[in-house]
Chimera marker file (.cmm) of the C-alpha trace (Angstrom):
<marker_set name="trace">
<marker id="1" x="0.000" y="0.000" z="0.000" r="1" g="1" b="0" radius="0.5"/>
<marker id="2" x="1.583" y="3.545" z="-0.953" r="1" g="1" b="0" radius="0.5"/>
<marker id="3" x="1.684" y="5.553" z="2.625" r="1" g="1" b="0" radius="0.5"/>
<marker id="4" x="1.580" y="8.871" z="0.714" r="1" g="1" b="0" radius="0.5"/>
<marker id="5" x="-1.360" y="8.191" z="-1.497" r="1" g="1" b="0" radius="0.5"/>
<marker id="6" x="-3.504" y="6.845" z="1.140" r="1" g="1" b="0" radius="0.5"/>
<marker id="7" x="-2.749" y="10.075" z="3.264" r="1" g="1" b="0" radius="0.5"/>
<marker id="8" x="-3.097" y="11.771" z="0.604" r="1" g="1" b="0" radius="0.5"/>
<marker id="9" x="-6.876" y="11.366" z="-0.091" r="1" g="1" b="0" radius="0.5"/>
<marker id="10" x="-9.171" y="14.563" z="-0.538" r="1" g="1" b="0" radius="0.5"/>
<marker id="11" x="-8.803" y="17.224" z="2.433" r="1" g="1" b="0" radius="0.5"/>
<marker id="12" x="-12.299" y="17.731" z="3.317" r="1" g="1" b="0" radius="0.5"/>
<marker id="13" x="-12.076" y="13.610" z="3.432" r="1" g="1" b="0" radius="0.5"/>
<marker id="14" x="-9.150" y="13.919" z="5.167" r="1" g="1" b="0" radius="0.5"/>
<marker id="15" x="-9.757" y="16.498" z="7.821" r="1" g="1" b="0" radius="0.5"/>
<marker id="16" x="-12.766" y="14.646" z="9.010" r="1" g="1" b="0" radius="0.5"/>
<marker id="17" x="-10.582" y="11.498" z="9.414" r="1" g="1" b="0" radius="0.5"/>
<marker id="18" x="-7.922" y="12.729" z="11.336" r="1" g="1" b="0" radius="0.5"/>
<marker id="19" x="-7.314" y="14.115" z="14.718" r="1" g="1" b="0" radius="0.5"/>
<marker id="20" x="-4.732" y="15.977" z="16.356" r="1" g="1" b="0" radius="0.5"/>
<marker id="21" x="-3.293" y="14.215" z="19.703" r="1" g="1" b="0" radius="0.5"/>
<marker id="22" x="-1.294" y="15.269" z="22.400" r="1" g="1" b="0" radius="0.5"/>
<marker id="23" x="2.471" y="14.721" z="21.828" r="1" g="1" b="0" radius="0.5"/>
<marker id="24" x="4.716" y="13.977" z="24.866" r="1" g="1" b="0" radius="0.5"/>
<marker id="25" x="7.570" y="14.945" z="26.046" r="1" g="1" b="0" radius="0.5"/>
<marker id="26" x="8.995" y="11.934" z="26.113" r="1" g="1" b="0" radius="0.5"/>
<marker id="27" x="8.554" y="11.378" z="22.255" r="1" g="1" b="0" radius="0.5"/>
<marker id="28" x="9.342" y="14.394" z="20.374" r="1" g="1" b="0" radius="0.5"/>
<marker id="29" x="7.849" y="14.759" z="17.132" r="1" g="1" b="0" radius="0.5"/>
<marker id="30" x="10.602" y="14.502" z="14.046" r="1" g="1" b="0" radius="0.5"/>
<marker id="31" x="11.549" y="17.988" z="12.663" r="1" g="1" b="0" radius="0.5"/>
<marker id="32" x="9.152" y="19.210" z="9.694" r="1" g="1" b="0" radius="0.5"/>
<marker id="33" x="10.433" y="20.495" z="6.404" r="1" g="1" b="0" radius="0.5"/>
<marker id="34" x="8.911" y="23.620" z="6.450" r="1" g="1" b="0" radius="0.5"/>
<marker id="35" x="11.181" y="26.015" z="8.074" r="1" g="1" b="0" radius="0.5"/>
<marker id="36" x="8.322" y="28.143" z="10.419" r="1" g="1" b="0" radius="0.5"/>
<marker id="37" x="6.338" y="25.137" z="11.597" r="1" g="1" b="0" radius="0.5"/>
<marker id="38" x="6.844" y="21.915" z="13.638" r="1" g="1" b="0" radius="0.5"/>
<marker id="39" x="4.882" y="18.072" z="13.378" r="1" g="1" b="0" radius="0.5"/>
<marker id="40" x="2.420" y="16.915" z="15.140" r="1" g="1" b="0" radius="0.5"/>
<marker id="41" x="1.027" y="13.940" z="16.218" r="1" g="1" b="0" radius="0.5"/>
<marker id="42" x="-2.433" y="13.028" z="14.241" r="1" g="1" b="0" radius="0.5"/>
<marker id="43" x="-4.237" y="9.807" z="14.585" r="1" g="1" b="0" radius="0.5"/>
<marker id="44" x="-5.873" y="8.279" z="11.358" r="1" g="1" b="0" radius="0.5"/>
<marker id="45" x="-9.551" y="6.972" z="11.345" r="1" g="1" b="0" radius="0.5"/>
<marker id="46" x="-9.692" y="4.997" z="8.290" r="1" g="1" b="0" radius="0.5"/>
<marker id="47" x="-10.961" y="1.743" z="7.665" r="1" g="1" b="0" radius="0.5"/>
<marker id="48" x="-7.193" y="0.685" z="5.924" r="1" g="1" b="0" radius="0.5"/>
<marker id="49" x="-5.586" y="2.746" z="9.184" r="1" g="1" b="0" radius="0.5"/>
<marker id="50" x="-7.787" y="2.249" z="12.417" r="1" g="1" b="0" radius="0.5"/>
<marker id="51" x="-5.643" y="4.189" z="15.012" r="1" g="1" b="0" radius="0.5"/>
<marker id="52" x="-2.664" y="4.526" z="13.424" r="1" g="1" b="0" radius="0.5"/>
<marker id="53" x="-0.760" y="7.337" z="14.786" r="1" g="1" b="0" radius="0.5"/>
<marker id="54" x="1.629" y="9.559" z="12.281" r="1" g="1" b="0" radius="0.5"/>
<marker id="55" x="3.431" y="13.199" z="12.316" r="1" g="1" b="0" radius="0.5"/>
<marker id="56" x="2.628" y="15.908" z="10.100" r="1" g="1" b="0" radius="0.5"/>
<marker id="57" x="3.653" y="19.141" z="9.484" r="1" g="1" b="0" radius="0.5"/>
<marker id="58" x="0.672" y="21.489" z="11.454" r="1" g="1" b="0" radius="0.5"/>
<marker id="59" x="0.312" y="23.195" z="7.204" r="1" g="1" b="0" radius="0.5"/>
<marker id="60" x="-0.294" y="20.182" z="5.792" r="1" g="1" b="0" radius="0.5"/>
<marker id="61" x="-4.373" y="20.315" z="5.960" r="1" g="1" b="0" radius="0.5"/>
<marker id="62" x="-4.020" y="24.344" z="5.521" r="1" g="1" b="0" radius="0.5"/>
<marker id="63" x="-6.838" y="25.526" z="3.245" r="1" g="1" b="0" radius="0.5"/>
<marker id="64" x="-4.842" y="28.234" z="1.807" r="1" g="1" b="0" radius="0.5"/>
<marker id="65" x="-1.174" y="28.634" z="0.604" r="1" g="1" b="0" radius="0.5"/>
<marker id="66" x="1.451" y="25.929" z="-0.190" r="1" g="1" b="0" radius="0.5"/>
<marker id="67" x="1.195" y="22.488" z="1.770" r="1" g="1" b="0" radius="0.5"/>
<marker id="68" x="4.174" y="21.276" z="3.188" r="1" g="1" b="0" radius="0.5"/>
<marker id="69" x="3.816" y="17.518" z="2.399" r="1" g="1" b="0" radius="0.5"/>
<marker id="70" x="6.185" y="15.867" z="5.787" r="1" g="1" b="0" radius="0.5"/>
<marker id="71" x="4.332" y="12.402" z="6.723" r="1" g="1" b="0" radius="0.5"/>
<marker id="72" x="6.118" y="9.718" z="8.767" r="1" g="1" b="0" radius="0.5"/>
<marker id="73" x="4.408" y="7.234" z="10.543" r="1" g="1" b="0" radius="0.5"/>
<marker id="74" x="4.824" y="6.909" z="14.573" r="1" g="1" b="0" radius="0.5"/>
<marker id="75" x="3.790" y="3.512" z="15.044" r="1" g="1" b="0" radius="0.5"/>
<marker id="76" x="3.652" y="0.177" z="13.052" r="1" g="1" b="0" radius="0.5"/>
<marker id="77" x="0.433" y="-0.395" z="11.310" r="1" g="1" b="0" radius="0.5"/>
<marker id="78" x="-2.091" y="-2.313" z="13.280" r="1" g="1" b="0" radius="0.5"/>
<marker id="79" x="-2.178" y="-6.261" z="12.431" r="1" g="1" b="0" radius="0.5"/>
<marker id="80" x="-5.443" y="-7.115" z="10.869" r="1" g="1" b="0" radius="0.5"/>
<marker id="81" x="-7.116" y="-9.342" z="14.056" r="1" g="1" b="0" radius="0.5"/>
<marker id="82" x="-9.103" y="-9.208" z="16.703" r="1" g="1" b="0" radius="0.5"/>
<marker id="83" x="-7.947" y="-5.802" z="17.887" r="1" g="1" b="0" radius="0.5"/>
<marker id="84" x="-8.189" y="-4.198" z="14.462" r="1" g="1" b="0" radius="0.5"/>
<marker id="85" x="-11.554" y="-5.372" z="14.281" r="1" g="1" b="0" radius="0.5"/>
<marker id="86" x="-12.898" y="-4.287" z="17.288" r="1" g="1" b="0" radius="0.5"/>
<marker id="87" x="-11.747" y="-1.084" z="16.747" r="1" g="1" b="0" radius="0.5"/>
<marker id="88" x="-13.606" y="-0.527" z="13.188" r="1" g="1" b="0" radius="0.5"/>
<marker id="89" x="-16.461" y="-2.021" z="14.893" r="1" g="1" b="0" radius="0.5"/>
<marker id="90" x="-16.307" y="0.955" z="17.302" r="1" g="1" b="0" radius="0.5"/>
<marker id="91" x="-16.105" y="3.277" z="14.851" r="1" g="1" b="0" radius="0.5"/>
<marker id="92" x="-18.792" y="2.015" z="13.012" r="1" g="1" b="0" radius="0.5"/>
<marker id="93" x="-20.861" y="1.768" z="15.858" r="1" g="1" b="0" radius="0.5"/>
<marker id="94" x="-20.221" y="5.522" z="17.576" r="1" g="1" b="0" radius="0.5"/>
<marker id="95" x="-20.567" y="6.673" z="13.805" r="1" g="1" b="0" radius="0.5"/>
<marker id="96" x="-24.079" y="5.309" z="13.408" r="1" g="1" b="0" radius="0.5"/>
<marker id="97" x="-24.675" y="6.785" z="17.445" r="1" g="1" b="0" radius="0.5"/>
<marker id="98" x="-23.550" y="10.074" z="16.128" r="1" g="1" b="0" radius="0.5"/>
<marker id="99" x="-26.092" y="9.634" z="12.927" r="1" g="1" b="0" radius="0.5"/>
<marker id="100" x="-28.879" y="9.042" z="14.887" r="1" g="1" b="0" radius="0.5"/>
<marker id="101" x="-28.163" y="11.863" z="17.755" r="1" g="1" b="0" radius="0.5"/>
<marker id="102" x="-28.530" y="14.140" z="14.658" r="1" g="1" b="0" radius="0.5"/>
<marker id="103" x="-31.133" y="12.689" z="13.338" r="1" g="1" b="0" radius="0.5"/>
<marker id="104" x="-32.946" y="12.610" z="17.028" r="1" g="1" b="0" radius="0.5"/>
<marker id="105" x="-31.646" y="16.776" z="17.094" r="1" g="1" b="0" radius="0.5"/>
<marker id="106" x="-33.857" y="17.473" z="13.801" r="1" g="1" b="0" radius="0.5"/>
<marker id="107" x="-37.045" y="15.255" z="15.040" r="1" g="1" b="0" radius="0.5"/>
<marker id="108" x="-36.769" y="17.241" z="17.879" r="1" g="1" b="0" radius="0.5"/>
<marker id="109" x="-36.845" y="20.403" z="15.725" r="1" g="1" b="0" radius="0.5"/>
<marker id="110" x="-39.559" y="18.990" z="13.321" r="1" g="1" b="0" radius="0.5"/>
<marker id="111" x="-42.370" y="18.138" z="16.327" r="1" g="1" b="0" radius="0.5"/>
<marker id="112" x="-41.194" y="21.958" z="17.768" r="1" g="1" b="0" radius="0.5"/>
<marker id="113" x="-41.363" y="23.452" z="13.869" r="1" g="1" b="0" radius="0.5"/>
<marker id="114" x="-45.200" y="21.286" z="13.729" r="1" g="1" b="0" radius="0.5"/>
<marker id="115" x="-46.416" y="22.656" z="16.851" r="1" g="1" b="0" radius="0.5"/>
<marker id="116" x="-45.540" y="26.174" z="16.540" r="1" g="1" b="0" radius="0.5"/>
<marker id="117" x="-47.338" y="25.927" z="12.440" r="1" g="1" b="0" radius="0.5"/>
<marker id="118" x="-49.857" y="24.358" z="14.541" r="1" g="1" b="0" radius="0.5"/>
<marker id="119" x="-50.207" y="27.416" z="16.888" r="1" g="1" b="0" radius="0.5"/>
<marker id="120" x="-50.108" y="30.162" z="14.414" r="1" g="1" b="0" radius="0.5"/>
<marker id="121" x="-53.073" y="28.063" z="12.192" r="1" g="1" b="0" radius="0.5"/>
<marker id="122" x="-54.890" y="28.090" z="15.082" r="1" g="1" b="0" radius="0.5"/>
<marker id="123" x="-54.133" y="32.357" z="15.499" r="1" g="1" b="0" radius="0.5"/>
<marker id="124" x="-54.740" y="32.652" z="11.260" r="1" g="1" b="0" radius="0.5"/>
<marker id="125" x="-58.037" y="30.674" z="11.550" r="1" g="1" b="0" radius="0.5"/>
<marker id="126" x="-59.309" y="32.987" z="14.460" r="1" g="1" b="0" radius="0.5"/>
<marker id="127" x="-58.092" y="35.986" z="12.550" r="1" g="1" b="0" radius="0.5"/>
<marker id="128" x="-59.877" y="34.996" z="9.492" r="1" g="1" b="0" radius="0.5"/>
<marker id="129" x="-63.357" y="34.238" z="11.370" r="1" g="1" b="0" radius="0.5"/>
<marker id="130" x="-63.053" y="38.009" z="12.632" r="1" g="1" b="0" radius="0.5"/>
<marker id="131" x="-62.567" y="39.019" z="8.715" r="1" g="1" b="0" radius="0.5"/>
<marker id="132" x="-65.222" y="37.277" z="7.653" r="1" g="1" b="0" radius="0.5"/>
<marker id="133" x="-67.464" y="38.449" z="10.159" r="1" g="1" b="0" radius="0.5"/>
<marker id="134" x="-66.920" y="41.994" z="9.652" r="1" g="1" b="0" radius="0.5"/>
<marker id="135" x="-66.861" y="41.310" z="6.054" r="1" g="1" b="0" radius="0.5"/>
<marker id="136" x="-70.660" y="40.131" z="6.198" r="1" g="1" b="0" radius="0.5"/>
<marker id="137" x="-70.986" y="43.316" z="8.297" r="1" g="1" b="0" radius="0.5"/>
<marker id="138" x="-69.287" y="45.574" z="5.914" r="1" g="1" b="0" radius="0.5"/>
<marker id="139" x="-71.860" y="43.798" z="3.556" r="1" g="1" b="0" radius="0.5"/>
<marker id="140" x="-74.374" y="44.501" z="5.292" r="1" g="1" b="0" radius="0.5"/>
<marker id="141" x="-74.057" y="48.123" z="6.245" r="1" g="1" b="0" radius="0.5"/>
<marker id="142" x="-73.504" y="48.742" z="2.114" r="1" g="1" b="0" radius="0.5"/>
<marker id="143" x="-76.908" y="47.172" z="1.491" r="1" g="1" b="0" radius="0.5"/>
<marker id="144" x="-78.426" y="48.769" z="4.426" r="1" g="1" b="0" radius="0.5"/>
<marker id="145" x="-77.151" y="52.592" z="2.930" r="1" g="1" b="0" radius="0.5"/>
<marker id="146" x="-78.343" y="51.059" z="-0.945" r="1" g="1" b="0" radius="0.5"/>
<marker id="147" x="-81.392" y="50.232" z="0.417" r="1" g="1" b="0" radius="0.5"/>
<marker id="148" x="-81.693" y="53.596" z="2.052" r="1" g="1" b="0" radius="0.5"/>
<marker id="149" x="-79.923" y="55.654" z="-0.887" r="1" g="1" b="0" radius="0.5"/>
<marker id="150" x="-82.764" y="53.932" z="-3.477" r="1" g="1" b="0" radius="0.5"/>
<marker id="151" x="-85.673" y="55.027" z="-0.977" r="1" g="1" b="0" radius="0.5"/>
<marker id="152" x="-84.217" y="58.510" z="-0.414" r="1" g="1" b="0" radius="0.5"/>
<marker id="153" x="-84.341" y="58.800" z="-3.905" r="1" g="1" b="0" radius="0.5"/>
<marker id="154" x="-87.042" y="57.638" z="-5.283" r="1" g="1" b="0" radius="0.5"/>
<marker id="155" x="-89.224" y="59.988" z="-2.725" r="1" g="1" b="0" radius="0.5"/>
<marker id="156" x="-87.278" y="63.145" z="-4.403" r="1" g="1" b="0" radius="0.5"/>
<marker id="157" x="-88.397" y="61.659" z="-7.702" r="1" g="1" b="0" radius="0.5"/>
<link id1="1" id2="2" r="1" g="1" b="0" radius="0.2"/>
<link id1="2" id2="3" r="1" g="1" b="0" radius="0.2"/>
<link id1="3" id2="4" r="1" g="1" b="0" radius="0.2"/>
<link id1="4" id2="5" r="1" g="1" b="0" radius="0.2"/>
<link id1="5" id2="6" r="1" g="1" b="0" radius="0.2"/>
<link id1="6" id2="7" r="1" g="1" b="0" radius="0.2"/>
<link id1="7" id2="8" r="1" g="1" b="0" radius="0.2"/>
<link id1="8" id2="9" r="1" g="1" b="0" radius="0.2"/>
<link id1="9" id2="10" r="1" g="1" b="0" radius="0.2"/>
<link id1="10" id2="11" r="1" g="1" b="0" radius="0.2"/>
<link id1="11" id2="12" r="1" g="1" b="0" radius="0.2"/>
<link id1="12" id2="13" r="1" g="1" b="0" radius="0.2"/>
<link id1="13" id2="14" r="1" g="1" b="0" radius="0.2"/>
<link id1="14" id2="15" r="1" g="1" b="0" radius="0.2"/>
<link id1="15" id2="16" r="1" g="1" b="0" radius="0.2"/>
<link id1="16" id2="17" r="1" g="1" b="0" radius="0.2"/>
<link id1="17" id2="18" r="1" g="1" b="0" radius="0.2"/>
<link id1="18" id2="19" r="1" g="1" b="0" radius="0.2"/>
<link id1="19" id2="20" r="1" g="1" b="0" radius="0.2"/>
<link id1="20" id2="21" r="1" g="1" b="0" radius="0.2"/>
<link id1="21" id2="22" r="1" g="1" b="0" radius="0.2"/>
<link id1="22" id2="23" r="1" g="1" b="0" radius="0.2"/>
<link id1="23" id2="24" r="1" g="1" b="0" radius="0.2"/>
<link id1="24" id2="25" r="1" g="1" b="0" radius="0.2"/>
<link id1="25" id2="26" r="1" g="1" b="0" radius="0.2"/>
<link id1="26" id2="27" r="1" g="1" b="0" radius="0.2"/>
<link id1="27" id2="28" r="1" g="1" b="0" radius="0.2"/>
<link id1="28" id2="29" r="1" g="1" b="0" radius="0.2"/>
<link id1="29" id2="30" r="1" g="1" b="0" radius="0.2"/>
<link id1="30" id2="31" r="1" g="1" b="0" radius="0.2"/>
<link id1="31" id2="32" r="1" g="1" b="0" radius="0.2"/>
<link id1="32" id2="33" r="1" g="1" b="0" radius="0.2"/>
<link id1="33" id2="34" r="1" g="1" b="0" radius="0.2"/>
<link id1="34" id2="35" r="1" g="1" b="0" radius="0.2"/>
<link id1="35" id2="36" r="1" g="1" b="0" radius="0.2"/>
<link id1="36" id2="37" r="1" g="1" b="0" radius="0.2"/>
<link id1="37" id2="38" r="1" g="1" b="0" radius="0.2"/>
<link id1="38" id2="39" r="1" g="1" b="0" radius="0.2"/>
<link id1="39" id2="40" r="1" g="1" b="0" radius="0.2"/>
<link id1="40" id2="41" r="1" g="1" b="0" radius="0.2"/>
<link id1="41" id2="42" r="1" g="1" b="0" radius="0.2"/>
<link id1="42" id2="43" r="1" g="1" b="0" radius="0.2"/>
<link id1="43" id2="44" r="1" g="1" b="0" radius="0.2"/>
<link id1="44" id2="45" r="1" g="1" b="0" radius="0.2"/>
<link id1="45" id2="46" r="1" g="1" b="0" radius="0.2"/>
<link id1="46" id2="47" r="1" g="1" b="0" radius="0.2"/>
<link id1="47" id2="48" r="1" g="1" b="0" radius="0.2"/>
<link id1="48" id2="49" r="1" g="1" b="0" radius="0.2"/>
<link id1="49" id2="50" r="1" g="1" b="0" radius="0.2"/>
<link id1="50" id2="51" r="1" g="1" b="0" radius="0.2"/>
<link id1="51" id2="52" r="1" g="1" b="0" radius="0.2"/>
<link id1="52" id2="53" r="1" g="1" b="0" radius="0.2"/>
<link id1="53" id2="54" r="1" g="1" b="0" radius="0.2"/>
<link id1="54" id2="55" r="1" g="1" b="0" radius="0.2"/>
<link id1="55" id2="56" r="1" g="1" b="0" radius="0.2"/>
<link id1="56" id2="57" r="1" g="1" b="0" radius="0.2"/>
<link id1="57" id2="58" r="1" g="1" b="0" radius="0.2"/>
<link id1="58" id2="59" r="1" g="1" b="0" radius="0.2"/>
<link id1="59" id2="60" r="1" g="1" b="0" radius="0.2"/>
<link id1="60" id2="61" r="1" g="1" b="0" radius="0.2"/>
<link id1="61" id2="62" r="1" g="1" b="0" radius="0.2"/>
<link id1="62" id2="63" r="1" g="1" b="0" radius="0.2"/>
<link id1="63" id2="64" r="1" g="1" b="0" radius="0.2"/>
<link id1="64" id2="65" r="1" g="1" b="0" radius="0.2"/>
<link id1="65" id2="66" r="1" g="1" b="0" radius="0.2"/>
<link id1="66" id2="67" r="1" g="1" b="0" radius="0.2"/>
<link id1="67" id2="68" r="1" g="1" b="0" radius="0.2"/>
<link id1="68" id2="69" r="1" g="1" b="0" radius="0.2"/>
<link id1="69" id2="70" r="1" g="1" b="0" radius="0.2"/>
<link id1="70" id2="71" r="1" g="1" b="0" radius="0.2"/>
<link id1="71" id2="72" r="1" g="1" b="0" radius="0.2"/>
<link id1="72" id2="73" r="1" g="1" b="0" radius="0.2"/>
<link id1="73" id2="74" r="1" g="1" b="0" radius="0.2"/>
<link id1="74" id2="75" r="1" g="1" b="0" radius="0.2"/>
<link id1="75" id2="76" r="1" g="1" b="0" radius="0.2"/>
<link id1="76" id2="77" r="1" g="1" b="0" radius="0.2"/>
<link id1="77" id2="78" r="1" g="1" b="0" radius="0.2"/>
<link id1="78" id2="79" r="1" g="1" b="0" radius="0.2"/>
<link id1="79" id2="80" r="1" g="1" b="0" radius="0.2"/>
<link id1="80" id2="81" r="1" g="1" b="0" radius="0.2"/>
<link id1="81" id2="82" r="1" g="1" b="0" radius="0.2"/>
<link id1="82" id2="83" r="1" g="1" b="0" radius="0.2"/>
<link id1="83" id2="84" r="1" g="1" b="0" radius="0.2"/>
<link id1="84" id2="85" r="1" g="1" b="0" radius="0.2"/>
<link id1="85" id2="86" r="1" g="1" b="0" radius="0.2"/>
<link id1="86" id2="87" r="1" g="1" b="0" radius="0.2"/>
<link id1="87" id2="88" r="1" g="1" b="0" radius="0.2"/>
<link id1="88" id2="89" r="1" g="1" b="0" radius="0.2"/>
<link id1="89" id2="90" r="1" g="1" b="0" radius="0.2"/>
<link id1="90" id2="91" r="1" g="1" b="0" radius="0.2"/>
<link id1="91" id2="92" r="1" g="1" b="0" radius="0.2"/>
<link id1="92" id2="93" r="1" g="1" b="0" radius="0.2"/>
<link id1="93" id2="94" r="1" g="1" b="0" radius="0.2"/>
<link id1="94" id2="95" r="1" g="1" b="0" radius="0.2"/>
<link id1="95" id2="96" r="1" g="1" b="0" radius="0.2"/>
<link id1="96" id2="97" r="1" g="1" b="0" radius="0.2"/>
<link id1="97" id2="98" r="1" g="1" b="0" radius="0.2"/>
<link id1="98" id2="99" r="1" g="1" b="0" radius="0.2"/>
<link id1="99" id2="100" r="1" g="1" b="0" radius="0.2"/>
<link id1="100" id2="101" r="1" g="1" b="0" radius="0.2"/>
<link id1="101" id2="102" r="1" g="1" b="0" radius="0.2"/>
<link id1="102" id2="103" r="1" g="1" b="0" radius="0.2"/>
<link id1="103" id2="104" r="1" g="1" b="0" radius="0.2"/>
<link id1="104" id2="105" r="1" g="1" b="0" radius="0.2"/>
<link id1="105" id2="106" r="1" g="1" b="0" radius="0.2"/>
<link id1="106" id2="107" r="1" g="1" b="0" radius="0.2"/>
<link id1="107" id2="108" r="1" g="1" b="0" radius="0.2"/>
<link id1="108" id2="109" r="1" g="1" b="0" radius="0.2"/>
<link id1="109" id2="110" r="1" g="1" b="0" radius="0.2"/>
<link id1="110" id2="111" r="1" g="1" b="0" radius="0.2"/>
<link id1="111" id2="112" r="1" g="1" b="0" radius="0.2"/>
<link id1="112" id2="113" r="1" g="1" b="0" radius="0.2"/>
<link id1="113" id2="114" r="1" g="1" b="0" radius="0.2"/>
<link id1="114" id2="115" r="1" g="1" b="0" radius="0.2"/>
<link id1="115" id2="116" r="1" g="1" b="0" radius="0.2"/>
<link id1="116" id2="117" r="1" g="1" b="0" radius="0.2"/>
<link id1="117" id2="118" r="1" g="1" b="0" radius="0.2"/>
<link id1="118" id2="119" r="1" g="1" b="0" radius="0.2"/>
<link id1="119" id2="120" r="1" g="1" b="0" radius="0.2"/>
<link id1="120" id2="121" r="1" g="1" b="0" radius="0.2"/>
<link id1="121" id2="122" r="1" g="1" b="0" radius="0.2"/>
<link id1="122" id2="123" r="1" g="1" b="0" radius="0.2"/>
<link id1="123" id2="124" r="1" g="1" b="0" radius="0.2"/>
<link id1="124" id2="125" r="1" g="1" b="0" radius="0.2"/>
<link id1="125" id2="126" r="1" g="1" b="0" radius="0.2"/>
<link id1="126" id2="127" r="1" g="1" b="0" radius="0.2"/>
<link id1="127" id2="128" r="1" g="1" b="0" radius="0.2"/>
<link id1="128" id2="129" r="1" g="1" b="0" radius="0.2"/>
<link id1="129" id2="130" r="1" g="1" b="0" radius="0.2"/>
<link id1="130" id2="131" r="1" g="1" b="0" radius="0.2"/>
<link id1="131" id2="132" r="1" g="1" b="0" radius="0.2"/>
<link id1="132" id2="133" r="1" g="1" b="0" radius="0.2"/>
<link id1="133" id2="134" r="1" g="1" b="0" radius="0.2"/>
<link id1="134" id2="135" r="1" g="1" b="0" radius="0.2"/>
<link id1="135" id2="136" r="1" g="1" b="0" radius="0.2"/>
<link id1="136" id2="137" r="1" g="1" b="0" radius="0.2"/>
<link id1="137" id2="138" r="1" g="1" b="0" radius="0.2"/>
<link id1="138" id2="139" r="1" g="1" b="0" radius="0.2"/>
<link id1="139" id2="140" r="1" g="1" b="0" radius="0.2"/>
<link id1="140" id2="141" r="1" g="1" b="0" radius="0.2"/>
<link id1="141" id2="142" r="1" g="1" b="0" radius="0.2"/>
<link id1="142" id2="143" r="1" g="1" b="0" radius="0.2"/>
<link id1="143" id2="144" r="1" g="1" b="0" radius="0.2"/>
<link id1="144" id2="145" r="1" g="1" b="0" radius="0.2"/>
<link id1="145" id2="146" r="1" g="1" b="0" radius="0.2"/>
<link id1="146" id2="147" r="1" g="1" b="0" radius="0.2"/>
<link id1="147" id2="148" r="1" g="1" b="0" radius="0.2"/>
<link id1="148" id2="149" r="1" g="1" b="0" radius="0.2"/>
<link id1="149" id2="150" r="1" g="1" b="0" radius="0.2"/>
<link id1="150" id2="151" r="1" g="1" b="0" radius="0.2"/>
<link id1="151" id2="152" r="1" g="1" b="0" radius="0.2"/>
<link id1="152" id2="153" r="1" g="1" b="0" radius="0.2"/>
<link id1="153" id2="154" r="1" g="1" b="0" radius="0.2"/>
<link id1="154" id2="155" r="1" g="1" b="0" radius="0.2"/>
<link id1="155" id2="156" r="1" g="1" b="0" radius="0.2"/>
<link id1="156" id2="157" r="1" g="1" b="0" radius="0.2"/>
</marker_set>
């Protein structure tokens, strides 16, 4: 498997598999190529990589400017087993939690987004029973005043 192409996979991808981790003192992370930055420490979430710890230089996932493109790995890949396993498994399994927390977040919003519709139909309905009603008065009082207007006139006539 080519290490740099597998790193190397689109940054939005990439960003969302990878997280920074705290480096220790006791193992200092290699010198970068880039002159102003240093490594760090990122862990890899991929189904190839489960927890598989590397150094990077802190530019490489910049959005803007030039990349530096420093990768070494920390620690020996993971041996496909048990371990390995259970790890994706994991993943998998706090990925789907996370899918359905969201999913919970915008039921949540739809039933408060239902009820509030549900509350203004109720204010609109109201509202349009007090147009109607003075619309049948409004329609009344005009053929109240016709009715008077044709009898005032026909006694000048």
């Amino acid at each position: 498997m080519d290490i740099n192409r597998t790193i190397s996979a689109s940054s939005s991808r990439s960003i969302k598999l990878l997280c920074v981790g705290n480096v220790r003192d006791d193992d200092p992370c290699p010198p970068c190529d880039c002159q102003d930055a240093i490594s760090v420490e990122r862990t890899t979430w991929t189904d190839d990589n489960v927890a598989h710890r590397f150094w990077n230089c802190k530019n490489s996932l910049a959005a803007e400017g030039l990349k530096c493109k420093f990768f070494m790995w920390k620690d020996k890949e993971m041996e496909v087993g048990y371990y390995k396993e259970q790890l994706r498994k994991m993943r998998f399994e706090l990925k789907r939690k996370e899918e359905f927390s969201e999913v919970s977040k915008v039921q949540k919003k739809l039933v408060k987004l239902q009820q509030a519709m549900e509350a203004d139909k109720q204010v609109f309905e109201t509202h349009l029973m007090e147009l109607t009603k003075q619309n049948r008065m409004l329609k009344c009082g005009i053929f109240v005043m016709v009715i008077v207007v044709i009898t005032m006139w026909l006694k000048w006539t």
